[in-house]
C-alpha positions in Angstrom: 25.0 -35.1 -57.5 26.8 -37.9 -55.5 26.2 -38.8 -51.4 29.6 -39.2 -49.7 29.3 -41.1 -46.7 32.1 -40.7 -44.0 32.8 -43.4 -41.4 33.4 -43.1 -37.4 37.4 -43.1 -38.1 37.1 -40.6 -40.6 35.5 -38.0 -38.6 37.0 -39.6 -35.5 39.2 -36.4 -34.8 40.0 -32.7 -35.5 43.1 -34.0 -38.4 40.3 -36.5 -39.2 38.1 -33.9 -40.4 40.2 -32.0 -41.8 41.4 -34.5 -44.3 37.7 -35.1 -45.0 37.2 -31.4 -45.9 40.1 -32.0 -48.2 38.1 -35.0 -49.9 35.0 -33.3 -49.7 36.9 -29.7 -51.1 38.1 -31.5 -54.8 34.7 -33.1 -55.7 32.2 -29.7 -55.1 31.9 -29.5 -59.2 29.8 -32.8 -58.1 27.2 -31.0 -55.7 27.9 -33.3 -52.9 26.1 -34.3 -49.9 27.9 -35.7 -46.9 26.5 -38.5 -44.6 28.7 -38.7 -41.3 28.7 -41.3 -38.6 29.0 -40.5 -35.0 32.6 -39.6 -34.3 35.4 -42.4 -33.5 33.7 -44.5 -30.8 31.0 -42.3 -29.7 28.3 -44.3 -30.1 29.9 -47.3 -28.1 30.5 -44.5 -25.4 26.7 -43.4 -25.4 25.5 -46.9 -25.0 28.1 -47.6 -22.0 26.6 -43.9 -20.3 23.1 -45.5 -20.7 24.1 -48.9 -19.0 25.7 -47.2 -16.0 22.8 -44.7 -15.7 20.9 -48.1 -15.6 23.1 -49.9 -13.3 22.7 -47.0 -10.5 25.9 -46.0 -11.7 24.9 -42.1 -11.9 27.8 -40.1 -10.7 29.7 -43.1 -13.6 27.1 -42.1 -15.9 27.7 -37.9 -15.6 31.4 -38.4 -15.8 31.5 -40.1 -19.0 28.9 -37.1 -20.1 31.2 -34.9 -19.3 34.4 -36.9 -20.7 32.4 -37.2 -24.1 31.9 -33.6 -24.3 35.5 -32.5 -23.9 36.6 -34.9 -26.3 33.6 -33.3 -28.7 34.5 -29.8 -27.5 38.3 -30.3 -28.1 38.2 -31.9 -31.5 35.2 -29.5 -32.5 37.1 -26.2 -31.6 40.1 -26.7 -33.4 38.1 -27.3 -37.1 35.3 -24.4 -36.1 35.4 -21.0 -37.4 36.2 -18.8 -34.8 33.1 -16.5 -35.3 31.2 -19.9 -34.3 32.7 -21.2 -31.7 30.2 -19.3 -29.2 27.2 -20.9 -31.5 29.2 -24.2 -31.2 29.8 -24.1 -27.4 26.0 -23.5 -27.2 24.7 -26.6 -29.1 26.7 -28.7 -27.5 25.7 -27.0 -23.9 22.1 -28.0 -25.5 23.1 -31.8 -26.7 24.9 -32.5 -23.2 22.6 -31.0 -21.0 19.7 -33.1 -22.6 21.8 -36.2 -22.8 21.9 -35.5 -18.8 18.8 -35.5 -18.2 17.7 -38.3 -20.3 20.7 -40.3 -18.0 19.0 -38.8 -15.3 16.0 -40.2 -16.2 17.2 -44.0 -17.0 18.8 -44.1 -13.0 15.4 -43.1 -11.7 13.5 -45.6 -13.7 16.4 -48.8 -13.4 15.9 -49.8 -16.8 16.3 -49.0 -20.8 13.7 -49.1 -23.3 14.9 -49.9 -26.6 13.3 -45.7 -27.7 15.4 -44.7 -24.4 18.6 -46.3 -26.4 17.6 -44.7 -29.3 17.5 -41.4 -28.0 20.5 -41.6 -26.3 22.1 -43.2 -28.7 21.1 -40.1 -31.3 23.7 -38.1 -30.2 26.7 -39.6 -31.9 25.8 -38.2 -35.3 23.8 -35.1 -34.4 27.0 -34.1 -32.7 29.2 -34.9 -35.7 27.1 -33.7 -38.5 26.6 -30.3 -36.6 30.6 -29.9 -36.1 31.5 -31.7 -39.6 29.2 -28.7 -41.4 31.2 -25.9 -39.3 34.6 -27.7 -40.5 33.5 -27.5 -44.2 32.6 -23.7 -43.6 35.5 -23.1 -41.9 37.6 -24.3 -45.2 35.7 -22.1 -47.6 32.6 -24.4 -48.3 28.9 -22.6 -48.3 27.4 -26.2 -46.1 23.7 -26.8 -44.8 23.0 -28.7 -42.0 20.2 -31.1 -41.7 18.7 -33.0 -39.2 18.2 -36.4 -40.5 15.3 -37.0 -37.9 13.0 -34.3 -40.3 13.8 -36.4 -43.5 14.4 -39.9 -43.3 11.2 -41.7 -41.7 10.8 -44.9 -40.4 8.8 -47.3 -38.6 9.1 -47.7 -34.9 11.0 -50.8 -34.4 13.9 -48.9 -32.0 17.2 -50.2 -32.3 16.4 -51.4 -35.5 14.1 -49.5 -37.3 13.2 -49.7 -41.1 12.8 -46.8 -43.3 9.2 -45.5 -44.9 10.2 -45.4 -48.3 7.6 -43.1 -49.7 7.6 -40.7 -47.3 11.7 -40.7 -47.0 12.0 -40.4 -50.7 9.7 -37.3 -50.9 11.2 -35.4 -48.2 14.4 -35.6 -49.4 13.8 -35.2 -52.9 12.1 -32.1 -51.8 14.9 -30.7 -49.6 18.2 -31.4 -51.0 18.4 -30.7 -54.9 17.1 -26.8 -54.5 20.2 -26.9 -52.1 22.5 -28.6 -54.0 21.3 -26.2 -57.0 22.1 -23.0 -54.7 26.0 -24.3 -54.8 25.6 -25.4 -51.3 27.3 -29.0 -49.5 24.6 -30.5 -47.7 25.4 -32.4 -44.6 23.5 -35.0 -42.7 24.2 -37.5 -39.4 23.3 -41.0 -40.6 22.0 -43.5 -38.8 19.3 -41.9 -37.1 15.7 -41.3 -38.3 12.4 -40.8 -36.7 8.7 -41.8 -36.7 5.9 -40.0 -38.1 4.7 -38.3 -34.6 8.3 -37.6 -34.5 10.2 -39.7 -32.4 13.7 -40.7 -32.4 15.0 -43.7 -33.9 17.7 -46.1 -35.1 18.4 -47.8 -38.4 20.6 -49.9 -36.3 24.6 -50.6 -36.1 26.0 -49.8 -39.6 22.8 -47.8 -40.7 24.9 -44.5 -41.9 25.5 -46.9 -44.8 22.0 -47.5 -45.0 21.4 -43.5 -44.1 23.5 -42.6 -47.6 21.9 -45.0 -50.0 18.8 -43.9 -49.0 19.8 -40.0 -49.8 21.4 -41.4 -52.8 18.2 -43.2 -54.3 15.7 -40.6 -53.4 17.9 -37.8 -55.0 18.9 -39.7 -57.9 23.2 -39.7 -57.3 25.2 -40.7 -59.7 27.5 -42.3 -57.5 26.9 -43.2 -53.7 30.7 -43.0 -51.8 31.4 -45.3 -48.8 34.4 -43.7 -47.5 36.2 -45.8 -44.5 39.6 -47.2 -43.1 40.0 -50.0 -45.4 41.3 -49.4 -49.3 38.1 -51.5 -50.6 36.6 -55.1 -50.4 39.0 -57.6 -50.3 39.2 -61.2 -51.0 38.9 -62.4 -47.6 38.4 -60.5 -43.9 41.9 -59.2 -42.9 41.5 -60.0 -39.5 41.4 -63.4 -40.3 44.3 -63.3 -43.2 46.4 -61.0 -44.1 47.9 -60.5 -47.5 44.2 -60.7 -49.0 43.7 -58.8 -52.9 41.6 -55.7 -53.3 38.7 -56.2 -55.3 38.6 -53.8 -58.1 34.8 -54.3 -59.3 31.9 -56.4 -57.7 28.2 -57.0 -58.6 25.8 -55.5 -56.5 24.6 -59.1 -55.4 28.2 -60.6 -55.0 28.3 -57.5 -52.5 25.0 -58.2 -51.2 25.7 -61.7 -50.2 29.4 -60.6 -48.9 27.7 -58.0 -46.4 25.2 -60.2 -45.0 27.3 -62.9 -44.5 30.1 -60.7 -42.3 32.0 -58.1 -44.9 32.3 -55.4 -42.1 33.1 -52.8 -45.1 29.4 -52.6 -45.9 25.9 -52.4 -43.8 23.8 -55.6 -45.2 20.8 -53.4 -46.0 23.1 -50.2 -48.2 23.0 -51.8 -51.1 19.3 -52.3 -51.6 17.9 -49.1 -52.6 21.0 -48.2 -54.8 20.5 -51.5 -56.6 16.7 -50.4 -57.1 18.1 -46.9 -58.9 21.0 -48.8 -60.2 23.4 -46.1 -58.5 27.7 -47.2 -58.6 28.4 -47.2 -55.0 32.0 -46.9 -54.6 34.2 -48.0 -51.5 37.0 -45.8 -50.6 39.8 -45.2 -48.0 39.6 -41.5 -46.4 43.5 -42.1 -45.1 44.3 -43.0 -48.7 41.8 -40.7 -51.5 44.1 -41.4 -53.9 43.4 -45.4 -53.8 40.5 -46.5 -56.4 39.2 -48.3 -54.2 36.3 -50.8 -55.0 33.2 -50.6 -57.4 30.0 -51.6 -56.8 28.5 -51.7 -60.2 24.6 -53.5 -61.3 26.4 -56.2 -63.7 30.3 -57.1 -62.9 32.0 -57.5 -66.0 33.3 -60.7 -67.2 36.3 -62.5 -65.3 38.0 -65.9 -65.6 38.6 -66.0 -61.5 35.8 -68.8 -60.3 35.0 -66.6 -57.1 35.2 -63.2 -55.8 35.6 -63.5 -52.1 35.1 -64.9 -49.3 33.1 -63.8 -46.1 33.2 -65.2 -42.4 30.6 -64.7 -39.9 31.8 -65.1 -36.0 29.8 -66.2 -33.3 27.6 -68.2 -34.7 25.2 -71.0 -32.7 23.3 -73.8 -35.0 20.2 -75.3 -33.8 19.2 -78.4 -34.1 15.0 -79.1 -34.6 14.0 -82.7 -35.2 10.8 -84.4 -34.7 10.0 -87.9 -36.4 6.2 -87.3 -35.9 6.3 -84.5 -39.0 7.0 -87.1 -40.8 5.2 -86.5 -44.3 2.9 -84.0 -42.4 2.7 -80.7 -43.9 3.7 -77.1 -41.8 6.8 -78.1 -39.7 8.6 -75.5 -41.5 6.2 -73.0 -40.8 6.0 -73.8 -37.5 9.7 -73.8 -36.8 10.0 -70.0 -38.4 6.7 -69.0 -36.8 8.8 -69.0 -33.6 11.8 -67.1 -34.4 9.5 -64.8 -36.1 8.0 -64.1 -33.1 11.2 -63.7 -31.1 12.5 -61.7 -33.9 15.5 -63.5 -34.2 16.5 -63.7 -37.9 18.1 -67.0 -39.2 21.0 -66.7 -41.5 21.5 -70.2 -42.6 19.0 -73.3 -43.0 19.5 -77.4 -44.3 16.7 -79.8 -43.9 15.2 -83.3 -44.3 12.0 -84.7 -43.8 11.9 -84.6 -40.2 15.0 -82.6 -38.8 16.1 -78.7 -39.6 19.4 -77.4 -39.1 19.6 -73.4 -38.9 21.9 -70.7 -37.8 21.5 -67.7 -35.6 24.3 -64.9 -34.4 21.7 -63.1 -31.7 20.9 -65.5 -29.2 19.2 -63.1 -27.1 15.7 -64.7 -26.9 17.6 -68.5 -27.5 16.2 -70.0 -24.1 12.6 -68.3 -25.3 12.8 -70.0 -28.9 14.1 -73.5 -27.6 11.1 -74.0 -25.1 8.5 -73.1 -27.6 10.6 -75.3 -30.4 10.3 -77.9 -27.5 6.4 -78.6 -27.4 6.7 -80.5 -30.6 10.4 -81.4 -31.3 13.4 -81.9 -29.8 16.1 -79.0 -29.8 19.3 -79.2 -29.4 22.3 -76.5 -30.0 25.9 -75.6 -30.2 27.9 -72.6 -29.6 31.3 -71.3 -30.6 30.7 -71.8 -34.6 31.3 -69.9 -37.7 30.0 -69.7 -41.2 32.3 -69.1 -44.4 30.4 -68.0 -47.4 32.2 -68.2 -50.5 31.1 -65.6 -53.2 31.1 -65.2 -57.2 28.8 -64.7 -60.0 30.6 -67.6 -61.7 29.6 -69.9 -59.2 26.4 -70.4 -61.0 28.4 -71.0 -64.2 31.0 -73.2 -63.7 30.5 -77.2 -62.9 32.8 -78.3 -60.2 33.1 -75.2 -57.9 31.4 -76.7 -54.9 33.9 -80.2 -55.5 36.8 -77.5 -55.4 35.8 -75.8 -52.3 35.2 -79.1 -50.6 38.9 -80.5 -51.6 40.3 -77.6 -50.4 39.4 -78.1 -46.8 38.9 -81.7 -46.6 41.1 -81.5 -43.1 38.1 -79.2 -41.3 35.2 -81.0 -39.8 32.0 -79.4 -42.2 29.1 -78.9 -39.8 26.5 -77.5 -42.2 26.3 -76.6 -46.1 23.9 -74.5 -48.2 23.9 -73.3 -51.7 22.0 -70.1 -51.8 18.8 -69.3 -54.1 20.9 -67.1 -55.6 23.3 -69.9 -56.8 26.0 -67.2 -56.3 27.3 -68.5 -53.0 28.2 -71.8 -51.1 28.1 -71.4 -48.0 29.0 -73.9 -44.8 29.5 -74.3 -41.4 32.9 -75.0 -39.3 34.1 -74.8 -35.1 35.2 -71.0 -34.7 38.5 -72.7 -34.2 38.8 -73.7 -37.5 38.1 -71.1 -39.4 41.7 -69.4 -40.3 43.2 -72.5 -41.6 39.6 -73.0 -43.9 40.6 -69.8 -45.4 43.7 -70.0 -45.9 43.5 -73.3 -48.0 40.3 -71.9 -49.6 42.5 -68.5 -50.3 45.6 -70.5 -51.9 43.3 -72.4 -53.8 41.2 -69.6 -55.4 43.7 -66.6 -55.2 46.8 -67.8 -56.9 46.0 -66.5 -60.3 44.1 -63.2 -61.0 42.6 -61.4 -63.2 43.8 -57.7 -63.4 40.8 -56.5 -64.7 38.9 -57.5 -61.2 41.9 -58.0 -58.7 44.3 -55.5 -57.9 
């Protein structure tokens, strides 16, 4: 069994899917199961629908409805089997018609509640997992089609919801194998979920990622498939620098740290339950299935390169929390966190000293909230327009002189913050957003001239 999960470009068209059918087609001696995202920029397009049903924007509102539907319509009709097109036409008449009403809804009321977004925002991949199953019928393929909202449980955090394990794992454990066995392709939407009573919800932006490892781990794959635009990780984010090095084979926790700190090929959370079962998770290019791509494996093997890659995080705003009178006293920490805890505003990176604490935050949502509380017993201070490089490799722990390396390498770029992580398997710092293509380039020529085949392609 192995969980293939197709991006938004891959499905993002009728030739899109098609070419996906073709992937899909030469693995079936595998008993796959296929985890879509919402076609091309569908989602984006749901959100925008909901902010100009907000906005009073109606009539905006029920014209991008109907401009989303002909685009789903047109794609949909040319991949369909013409015996379903009728069916087809009907769920979409159903999707639409409710995504009307709930639009409907948000202009009467003026305003969105993050389970409004989520239900809206549902749409994307119940749309493209009910065509996507219809394309792989329509090219010989015996598919069933699943909601994921019946299967993959979560809390009900909208927007950003976190998955019930135990319940998640025994529902799909229960429903996909005696599929799989029948010589059937399952197919799913990720992303979406729902609560226990039921109700829609969200694993967030990048969850299909998130969606597949789930299936993956409660099935017990063999192999989880990431299948995007990109031919694998690379050595550094190509829309920084080109001319970056395809990485060949990674550890899951060299990935890990890479998708946290701003690898856009992976969701930060999809590697956590397929390290748990130890599943390979594989990244591949659906415009190029003959590329090996990139292997995610539990234990990289050896390599004489210092460092694996090297991750950049945009829009990032430190703040600034000093106060000399928690001087020696115990629980400033705790106090600081208690407050972005509350505000749930996660911090990526954190230095200290004995009276002052220097973090990092990229959702400054609730920043106005967080500084006034921070206020009643420090001072706060903060600054926009900054960006964090994290530089990655299991050999970081191993070798002496790594950090003295990475320092002389951009000794002309003002360093605003650094932090070693726990992990020991990442140094990571702060520079001015302006700065950060000529860091990487000199950290890029001075860790990428010579490479190992075995790990570089």
């Amino acid at each position: 069994m192995i969980v293939m999960k197709f991006g938004g470009s891959s499905v993002e068209s009728a030739s899109a899917i098609e070419r996906v059918a073709g992937i899909v087609r030469a693995r079936l001696e595998r008993r796959p199961v296929v985890v879509v995202s919402a076609m091309g920029k569908t989602t984006n397009k749901l959100l925008a629908i909901a902010r100009a049903a907000v906005e009073g924007g109606r009539k905006e509102a029920i014209q991008r409805i109907h401009e989303l539907r002909d685009y789903h319509s047109c794609e949909a009709r040319q991949v369909a089997p013409l015996a379903e097109r009728a069916e087809l036409d009907l769920i979409l008449d159903e999707h639409f018609q409710e995504l009307t009403e709930l639009a409907k809804g948000l202009a009467v009321l003026g305003e969105a509640t993050p389970r409004s977004i989520d239900a809206i925002a549902s749409y994307g991949e119940r749309l493209s997992s009910a065509i996507v199953a219809r394309a792989l019928r329509h090219c010989g393929m015996d598919t069933a089609h699943l909601d994921s909202r019946s299967y993959l449980v979560t809390d009900n955090r909208f927007t950003q919801a976190s998955p019930l394990y135990g319940p998640t794992y025994a529902r799909l454990a229960e429903a996909i194998p005696p599929l799989l066995r029948a010589g059937k392709v399952v197919v799913m939407g990720g992303f979406i979920g729902a609560t226990e009573d039921g109700v829609t919800t969200t694993l967030g932006r990048g969850g299909s990622d998130f969606s597949a490892s789930l299936v993956g781990a409660a099935i017990g794959a063999e192999e989880i498939q990431i299948w995007t635009d990109v031919d694998g990780l690379l050595t550094c984010d190509p829309t920084i620098l080109e001319g970056g090095h395809r990485v060949r084979v990674i550890s899951f926790n060299e990935a890990a740290e890479l998708a946290y700190f701003g690898a856009k090929v992976l969701h930060p959370s999809t590697l956590l339950p397929a390290m748990e079962k130890n599943i390979p998770v594989e990244i591949l290019n659906s415009r190029r299935p003959d590329c090996e791509g990139t292997t995610i494996l539990p234990q990289a093997p050896p390599t004489s390169n210092w460092i694996k890659s090297i991750a950049c995080k945009k829009n990032v705003t430190v703040v600034d929390v000093s106060s000399t009178r928690m001087l020696m006293a115990h629980g400033f920490l705790h106090k600081i966190f208690e407050v972005f805890d509350r505000f749930e505003t996660p911090v990526d990176m954190v230095t200290t000293s004995e009276v002052s604490v220097s973090l990092t935050i990229d959702n400054t949502r609730h920043l106005s909230e967080i500084t006034r509380e921070l206020s009643r017993f420090a001072e706060v201070s903060h600054e926009e327009g900054q960006a964090i490089i994290c530089v990655v490799g299991d050999n970081i722990r191993y070798t002496p002189g790594v950090a003295g390396r990475i320092f002389k390498a951009v000794e002309g770029v003002n360093v605003r913050m650094i932090s070693q992580g726990a992990s020991l398997r990442n140094v990571s710092f702060v520079v001015q957003e302006s700065a950060l293509k000529p860091a990487v380039e000199a950290l890029h020529a001075a860790f990428f001239s010579e490479l190992d085949p075995e790990i570089f392609a």
